[in-house]
C-alpha positions in Angstrom: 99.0 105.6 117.6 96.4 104.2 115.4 99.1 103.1 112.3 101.0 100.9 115.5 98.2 99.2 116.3 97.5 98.5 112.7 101.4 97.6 112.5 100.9 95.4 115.5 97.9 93.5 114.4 99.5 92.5 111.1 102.5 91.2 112.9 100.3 89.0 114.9 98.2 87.9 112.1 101.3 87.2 110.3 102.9 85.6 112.6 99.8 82.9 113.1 99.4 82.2 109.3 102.7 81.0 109.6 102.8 79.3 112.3 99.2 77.3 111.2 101.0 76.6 108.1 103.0 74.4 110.0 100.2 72.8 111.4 98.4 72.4 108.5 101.3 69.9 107.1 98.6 67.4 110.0 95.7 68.8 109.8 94.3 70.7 106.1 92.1 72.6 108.0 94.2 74.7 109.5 94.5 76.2 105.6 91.7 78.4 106.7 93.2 80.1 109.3 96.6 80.5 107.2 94.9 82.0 104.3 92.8 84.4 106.7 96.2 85.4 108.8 98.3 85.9 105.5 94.6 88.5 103.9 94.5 89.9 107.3 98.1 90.7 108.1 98.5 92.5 104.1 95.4 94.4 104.8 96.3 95.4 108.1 99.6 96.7 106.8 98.0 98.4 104.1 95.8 100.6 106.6 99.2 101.0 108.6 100.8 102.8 105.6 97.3 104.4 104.7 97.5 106.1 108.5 101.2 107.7 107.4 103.5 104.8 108.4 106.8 104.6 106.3 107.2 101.8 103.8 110.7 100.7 105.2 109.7 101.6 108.6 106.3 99.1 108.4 107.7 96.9 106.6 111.0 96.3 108.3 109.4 96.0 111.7 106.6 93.9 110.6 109.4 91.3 108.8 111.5 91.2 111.6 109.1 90.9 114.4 107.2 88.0 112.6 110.5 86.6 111.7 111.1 86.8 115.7 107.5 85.5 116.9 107.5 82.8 114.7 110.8 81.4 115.7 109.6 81.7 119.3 106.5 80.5 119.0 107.3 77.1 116.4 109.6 76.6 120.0 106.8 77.2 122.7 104.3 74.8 119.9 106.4 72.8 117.7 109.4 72.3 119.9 111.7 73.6 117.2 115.6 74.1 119.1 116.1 77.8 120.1 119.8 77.5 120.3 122.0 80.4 121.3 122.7 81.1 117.6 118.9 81.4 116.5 118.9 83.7 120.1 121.7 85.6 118.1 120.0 86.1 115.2 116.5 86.9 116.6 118.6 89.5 118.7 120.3 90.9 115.4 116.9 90.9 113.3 115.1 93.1 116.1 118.0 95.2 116.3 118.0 95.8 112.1 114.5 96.6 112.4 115.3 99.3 115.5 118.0 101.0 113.3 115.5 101.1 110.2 113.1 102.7 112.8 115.4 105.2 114.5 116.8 106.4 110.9 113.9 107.1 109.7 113.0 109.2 112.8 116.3 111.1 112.6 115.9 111.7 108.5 112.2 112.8 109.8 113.0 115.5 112.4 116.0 116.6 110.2 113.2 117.3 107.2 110.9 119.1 109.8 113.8 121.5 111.1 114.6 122.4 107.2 111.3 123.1 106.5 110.4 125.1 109.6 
């Protein structure tokens, strides 16, 4: 439980680096909070993988879920068009990152019924 939250903080944190990036093109002090959110999200996923998270599982969920929150959230701030195509694609990123996640938990009890 402890590696999702982890997994789940650095999404956030990720996701708000980028998305003050965007708002630091106006204001340079928001280069603060992007550098913080960028430390904050690797180090979070570092203690993710520390607690036994997969590598492809952490990091394809982390990718895709920024790449999802950010697109939403440069619409709810920014304004930025979420047409049905960028819909589409947010649909088809989560859906990579599911597939990624449900592999590796197929490969996982396969390995445990081998070894048992």
């Amino acid at each position: 439980m402890r590696k999702w939250l982890l997994l789940l903080a650095a999404i956030l944190l990720e996701a708000t680096a980028t998305v003050s990036l965007r708002a630091a093109l106006d204001h340079p002090a928001w280069v603060a909070v992007v550098a913080i959110g960028y430390i904050g999200s690797f180090a979070a996923l570092t203690f993710a993988l520390r607690q036994g998270m997969g590598l492809g599982v952490a990091y394809g969920i982390w990718g895709a879920s920024g790449v999802a929150l950010t697109a939403i959230l440069a619409t709810l701030i920014f304004g930025d068009p979420l047409t049905a195509t960028t819909g589409l694609g947010i649909a088809l990123v989560i859906g990579g990152a599911l597939c990624v996640e449900l592999g590796s938990q197929a490969a996982h009890a396969r390995k445990e019924g081998i070894a048992s």
